[in-house]
N, C-alpha and C positions, 0 to 999 in steps of 0.2 A: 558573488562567486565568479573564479574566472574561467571564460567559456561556458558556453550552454552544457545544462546538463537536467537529464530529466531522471526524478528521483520520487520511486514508487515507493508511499507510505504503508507498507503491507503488516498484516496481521489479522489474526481472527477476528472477531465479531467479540466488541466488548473494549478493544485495546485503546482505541480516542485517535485513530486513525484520522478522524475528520478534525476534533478538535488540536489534535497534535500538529496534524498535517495543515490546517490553515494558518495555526498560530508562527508555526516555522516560516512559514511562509510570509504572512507579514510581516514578521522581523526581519527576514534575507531579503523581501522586496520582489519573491516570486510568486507567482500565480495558485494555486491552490486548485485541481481538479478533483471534484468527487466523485469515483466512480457509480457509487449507486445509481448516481441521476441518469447513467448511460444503460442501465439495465433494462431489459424489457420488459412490461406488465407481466406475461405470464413467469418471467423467473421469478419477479417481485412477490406474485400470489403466490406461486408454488412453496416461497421461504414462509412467506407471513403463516401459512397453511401447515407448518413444522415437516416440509419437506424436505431434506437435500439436494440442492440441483446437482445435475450429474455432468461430466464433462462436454457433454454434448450442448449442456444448458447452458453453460458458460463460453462455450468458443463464441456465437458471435460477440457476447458483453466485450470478451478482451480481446477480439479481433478491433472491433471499434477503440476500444483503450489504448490499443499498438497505434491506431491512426494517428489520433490524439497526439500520441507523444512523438510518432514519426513527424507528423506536420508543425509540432513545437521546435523539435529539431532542425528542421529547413529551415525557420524560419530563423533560427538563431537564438532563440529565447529557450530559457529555462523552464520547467513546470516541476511541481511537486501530484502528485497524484495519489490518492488516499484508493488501493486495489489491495485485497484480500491475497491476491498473487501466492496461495499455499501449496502450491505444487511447482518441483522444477519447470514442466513444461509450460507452465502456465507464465513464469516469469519469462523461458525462452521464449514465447509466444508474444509476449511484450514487449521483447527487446528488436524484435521483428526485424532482426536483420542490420539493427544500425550499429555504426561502427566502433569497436571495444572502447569503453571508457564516457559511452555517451550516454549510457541509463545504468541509475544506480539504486539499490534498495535499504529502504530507513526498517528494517524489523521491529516494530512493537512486539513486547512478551510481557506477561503477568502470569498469576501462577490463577490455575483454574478457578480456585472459589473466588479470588478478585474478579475477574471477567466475569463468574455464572452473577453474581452480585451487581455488577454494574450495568448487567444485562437486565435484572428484574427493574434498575431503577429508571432506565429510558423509554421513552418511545422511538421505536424502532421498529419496520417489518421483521427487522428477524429476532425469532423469537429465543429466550435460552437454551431449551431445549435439544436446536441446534448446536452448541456448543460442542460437545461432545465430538459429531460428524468433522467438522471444521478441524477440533483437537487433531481426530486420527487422518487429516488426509493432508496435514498440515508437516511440510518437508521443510527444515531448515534452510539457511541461504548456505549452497556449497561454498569451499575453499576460492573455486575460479571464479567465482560471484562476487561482483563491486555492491558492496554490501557492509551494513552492520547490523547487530543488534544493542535495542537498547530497553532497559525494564523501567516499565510506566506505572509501578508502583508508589511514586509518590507524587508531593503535588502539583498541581498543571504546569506553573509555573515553573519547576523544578525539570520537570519534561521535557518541555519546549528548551531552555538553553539547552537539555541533553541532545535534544533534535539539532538543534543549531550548530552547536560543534560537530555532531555527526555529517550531519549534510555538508560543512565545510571540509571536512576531512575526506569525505567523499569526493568532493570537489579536486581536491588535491589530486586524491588516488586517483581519480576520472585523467585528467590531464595528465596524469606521468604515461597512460596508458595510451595515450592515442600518439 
């Protein structure tokens, strides 16, 4: 890719965020952050516990997530980032201020029984159940949003080049932008 660009792998719970989002990243030779691991215990139990965290429970996770990608940005390096980001202000939140063209988002979509299914067949804190929650607070990427969407409905492999052109095409869009 040319020029840094930090590009958040978002999507509900179910989409292969982590496995989309590292495998793209081996190929392009970028880094792979997962956001879960920045999460704090109690939001961690409050999910496993078939809670909804509420916005409040999330700001610090994607305050720290903003860090993340702010100090990947200084530094000059690229990062992919596997964040849920399903609300506008959640992604404004993320983008924390850096300058247009420098964070970009990969949307994972599948149609609900795919995800509630690929939810029963992992381990993972969050449980199906949640799906639902996620579904309805789940805001598409706006028109002004360096962004795509792409459907992870087939197989992994099949994915990840979708990823991979995506995030270069991102790449593009990113730099005509700044």
């Amino acid at each position: 890719m040319n020029g840094a660009l930090q590009v958040v792998v978002m999507g509900v719970s179910g989409t292969g965020k982590s496995a989309v989002g590292s495998r793209v990243g081996e190929r392009l030779g970028v880094p792979y952050v997962e956001g879960d691991e920045h999460h704090p215990a109690a939001n961690i139990a409050k999910m496993a516990a078939g809670t909804p965290l509420t916005d409040d429970d999330r700001r610090p996770w994607l305050e720290e997530l903003a860090e993340v990608l702010a100090s990947r940005e200084r530094a000059g390096t690229s990062t992919l980032l596997g964040c849920s980001a399903l609300r506008r202000t959640y992604r404004d939140l993320l983008r924390g201020g850096l300058p247009a063209g420098t964070v970009g988002f990969l949307h994972l979509v599948a149609e609900p029984e795919v995800l509630h299914r690929r939810m029963e067949e992992r381990e993972h804190f969050m449980p199906p159940s949640l799906l639902r929650s996620q579904l309805a607070t789940l805001e598409p990427l706006e028109p002004d949003e360096l962004g795509t969407a792409i459907h992870v409905d087939a197989p992994l492999d099949v994915v990840v080049e979708r990823g991979v052109e995506a995030v270069r095409a991102l790449a593009g869009r990113g730099a005509a932008q700044r």
